[in-house]
C-alpha positions in Angstrom: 0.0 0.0 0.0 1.2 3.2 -1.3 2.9 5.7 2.1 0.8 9.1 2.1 2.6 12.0 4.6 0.5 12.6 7.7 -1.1 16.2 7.8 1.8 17.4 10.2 4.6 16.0 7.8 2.4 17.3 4.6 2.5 21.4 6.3 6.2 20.4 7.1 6.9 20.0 4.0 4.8 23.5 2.5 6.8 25.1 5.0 9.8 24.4 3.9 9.1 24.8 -0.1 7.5 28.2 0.9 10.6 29.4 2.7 13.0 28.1 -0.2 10.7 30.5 -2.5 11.1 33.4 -0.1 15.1 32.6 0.0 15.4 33.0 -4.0 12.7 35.7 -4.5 12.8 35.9 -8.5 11.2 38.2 -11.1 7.3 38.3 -9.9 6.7 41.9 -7.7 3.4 40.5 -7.0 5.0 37.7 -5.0 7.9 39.1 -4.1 7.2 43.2 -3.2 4.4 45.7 -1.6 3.9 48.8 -2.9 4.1 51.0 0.3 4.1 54.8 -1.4 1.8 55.8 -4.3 -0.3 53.4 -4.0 -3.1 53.9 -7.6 -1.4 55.8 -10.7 2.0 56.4 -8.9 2.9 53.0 -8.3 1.7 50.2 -10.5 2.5 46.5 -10.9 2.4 45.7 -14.7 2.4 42.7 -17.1 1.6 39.9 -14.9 4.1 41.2 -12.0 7.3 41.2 -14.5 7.5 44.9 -14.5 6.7 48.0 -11.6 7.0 51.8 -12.3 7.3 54.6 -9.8 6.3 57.6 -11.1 6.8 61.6 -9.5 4.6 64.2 -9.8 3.9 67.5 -8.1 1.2 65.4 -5.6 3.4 62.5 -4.7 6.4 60.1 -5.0 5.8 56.5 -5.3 7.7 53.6 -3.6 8.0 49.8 -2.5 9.8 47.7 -0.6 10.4 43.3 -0.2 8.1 41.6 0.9 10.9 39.8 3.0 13.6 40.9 5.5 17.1 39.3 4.7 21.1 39.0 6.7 23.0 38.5 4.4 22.3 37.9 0.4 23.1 38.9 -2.9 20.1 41.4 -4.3 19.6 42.5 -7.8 17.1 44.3 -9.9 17.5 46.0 -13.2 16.1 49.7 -13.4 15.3 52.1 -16.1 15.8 55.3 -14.7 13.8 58.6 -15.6 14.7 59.6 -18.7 14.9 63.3 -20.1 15.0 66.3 -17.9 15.7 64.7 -14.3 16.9 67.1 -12.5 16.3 67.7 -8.7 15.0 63.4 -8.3 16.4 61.1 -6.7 15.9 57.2 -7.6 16.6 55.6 -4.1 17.2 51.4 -4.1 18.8 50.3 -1.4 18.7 47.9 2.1 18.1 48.9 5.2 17.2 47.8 8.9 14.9 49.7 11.2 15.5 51.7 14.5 18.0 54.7 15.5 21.1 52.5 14.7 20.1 51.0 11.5 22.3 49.4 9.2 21.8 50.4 5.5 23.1 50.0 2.0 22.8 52.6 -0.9 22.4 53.0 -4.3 20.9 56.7 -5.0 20.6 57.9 -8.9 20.6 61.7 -9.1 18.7 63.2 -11.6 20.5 65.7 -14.0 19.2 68.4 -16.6 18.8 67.1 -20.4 22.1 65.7 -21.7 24.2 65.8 -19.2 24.9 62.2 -17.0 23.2 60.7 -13.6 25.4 60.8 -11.1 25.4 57.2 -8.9 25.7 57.7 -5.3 26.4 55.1 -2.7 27.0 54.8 0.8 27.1 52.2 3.9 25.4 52.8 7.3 26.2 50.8 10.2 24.5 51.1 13.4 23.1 54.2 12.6 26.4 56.2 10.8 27.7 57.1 7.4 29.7 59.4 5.5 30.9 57.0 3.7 29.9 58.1 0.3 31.3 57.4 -3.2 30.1 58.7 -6.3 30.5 57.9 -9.9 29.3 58.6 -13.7 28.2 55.7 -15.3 29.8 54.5 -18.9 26.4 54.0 -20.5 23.0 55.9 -20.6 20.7 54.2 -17.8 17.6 55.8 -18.9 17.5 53.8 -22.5 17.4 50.6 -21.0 17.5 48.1 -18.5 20.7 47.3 -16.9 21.4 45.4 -13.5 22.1 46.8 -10.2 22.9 44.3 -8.0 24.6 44.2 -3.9 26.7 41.4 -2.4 26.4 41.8 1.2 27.7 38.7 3.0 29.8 39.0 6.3 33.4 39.4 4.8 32.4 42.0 2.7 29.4 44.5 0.4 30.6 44.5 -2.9 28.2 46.9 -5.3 28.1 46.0 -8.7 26.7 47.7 -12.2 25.8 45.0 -14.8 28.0 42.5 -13.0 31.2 44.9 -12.8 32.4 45.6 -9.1 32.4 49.8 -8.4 33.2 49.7 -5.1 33.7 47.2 -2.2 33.6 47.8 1.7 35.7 45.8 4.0 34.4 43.7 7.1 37.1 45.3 9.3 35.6 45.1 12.7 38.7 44.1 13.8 40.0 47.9 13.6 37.0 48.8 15.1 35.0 49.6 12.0 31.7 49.1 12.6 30.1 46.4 9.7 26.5 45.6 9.2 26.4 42.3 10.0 23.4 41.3 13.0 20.3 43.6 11.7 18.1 42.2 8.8 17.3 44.5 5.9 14.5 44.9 3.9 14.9 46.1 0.1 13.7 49.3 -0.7 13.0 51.7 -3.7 11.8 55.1 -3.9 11.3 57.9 -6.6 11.1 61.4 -4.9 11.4 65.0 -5.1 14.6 66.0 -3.6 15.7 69.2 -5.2 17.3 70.4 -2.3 20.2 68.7 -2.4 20.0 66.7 -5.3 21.9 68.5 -8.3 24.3 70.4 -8.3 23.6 70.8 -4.4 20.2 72.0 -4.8 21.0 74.5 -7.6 18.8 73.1 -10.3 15.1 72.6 -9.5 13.1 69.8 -10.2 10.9 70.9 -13.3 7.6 69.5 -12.6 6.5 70.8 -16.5 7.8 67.3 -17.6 6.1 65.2 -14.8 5.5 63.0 -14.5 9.1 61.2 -14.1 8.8 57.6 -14.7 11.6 54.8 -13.5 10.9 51.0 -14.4 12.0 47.9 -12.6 12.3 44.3 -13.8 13.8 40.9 -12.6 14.2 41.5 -8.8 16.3 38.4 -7.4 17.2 38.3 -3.5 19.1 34.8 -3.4 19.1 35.7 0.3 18.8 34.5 3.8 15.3 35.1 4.7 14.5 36.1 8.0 11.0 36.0 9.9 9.8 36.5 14.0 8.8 32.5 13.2 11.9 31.1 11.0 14.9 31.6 8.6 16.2 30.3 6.0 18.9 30.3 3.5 18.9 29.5 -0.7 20.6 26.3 -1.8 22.8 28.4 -3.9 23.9 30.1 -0.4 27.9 28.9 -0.5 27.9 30.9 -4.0 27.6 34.5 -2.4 28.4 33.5 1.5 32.1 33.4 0.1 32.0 35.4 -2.8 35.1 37.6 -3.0 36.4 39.6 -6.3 38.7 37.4 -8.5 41.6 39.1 -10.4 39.4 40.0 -13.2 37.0 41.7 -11.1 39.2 43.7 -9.4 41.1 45.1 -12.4 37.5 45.6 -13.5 36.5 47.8 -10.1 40.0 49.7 -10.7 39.1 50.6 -14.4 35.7 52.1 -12.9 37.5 53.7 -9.9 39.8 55.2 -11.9 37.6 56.4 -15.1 34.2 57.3 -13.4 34.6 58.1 -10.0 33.8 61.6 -9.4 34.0 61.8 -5.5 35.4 59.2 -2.8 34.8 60.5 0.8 38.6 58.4 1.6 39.9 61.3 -0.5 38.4 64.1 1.2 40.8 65.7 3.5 39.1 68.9 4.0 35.9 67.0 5.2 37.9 64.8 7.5 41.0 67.2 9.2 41.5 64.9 11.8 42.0 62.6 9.9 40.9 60.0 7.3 38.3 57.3 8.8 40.1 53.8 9.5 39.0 52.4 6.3 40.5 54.7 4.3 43.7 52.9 5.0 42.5 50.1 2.9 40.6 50.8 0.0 43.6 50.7 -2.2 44.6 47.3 -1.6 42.3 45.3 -3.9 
């Protein structure tokens, strides 16, 4: 007589196929996202959950966030940013924990007038401080298609990459006293706002709201992650791939030819913001 699973083994085993889904979130927003900001015109799940657009208007941003929190992972999503006049918004997509001494990772794309290029900002909170920006020009025109932005954030290192080319990697150097975000899960987060303030050229340029609304696209989220929960956790079965993932040869020659061609501010260079002294870091980031 043929074995059937008892009801306890049978929800054993949903469990565990439900939490091996949530590990290696892929593609579907529906499945994988809320929309928390702009909820109607602004922010709309499209084509059977393959695509999501944030748009910016004069009433409202838009944004959304994972449906899952995560310690440790490698997260990517391809974006089409707001084409056109941009000026004075700020694509936000980025990690980040909750309370005064969150942990937080950073990709911000800063809008710029007609012709002239986004400017890719990034920095690393941990346990509540920053300042540890870099910024760079990228070597192809992000508003004519998709291209993948993805984070590495295992407990060695956070490595941020641009189609799969390393720009920038930051250290696990607790052991200098460096503080690393490495005990608070984060969830994923994206936002399209108004921040001309600050934005371009430090607030200079204003945001133009005669070509709103701004539009930025998102496709293909993947979060092959550790999933976190109040009930359970879990890790992908492709977790060894990222866990130990550090930058070859190759990639670092590739995050030196970026470094060197399209970085446009590195705060480890910035003497006059630090005159006491360069942060501990700073020691390291040119031995790739």
């Amino acid at each position: 007589m043929a074995a059937f699973p008892s009801p306890s083994t049978g929800m054993v085993l949903l469990l565990l196929i439900s939490l091996l889904v949530a590990a290696y979130a892929d593609g579907n927003f529906y499945q994988s996202c809320d929309v928390v900001w702009g909820h109607g015109s602004h922010a709309l799940i499209q084509e059977g959950g393959d695509l999501l657009t944030l748009s910016l208007d004069k009433t409202s941003g838009s944004g959304f966030q994972s449906k899952d929190e995560y310690l440790f992972g490698k997260i990517e999503m391809q974006l089409k940013l707001v084409p056109g006049n941009s000026a004075g918004t700020v694509t936000a997509y980025y990690l980040s924990s909750k309370g005064e001494t969150w942990d937080e990772i950073d990709f911000e794309f800063l809008g710029n007038l007609s012709g002239q290029p986004y400017i890719l900002h990034t920095n690393v909170f941990s346990q509540g401080k920053g300042m540890r920006e870099q910024q760079f020009y990228l070597w192809f025109d992000p508003t004519a298609d998709f291209h993948t932005y993805s984070i590495l954030w295992n407990p060695q290192r956070i490595v941020f990459y641009v189609d799969n080319i390393p720009i920038r990697e930051f250290k696990n150097l607790e052991f200098l006293g460096v503080p690393f975000p490495k005990n608070q899960k984060m969830r994923l987060y994206s936002t399209l706002w108004n921040a001309d303030d600050w934005a371009t050229r430090g607030g200079l340029v204003k945001t133009d709201w005669s070509q709103a609304p701004f539009k930025a696209s998102y496709k293909k989220f993947r979060a092959d992650a550790c999933v976190y929960s109040s009930a359970s956790s879990y890790c992908g079965p492709n977790k060894n791939a990222w866990f130990w993932e550090e930058l070859n040869f190759a990639k670092k020659g590739q995050m030196r030819w970026v470094q060197d061609y399209y970085m446009i501010y590195d705060y480890c260079k910035d003497t006059k913001r630090f005159p006491q002294g360069l942060p501990t870091e700073c020691a390291f980031s040119n031995l790739l």
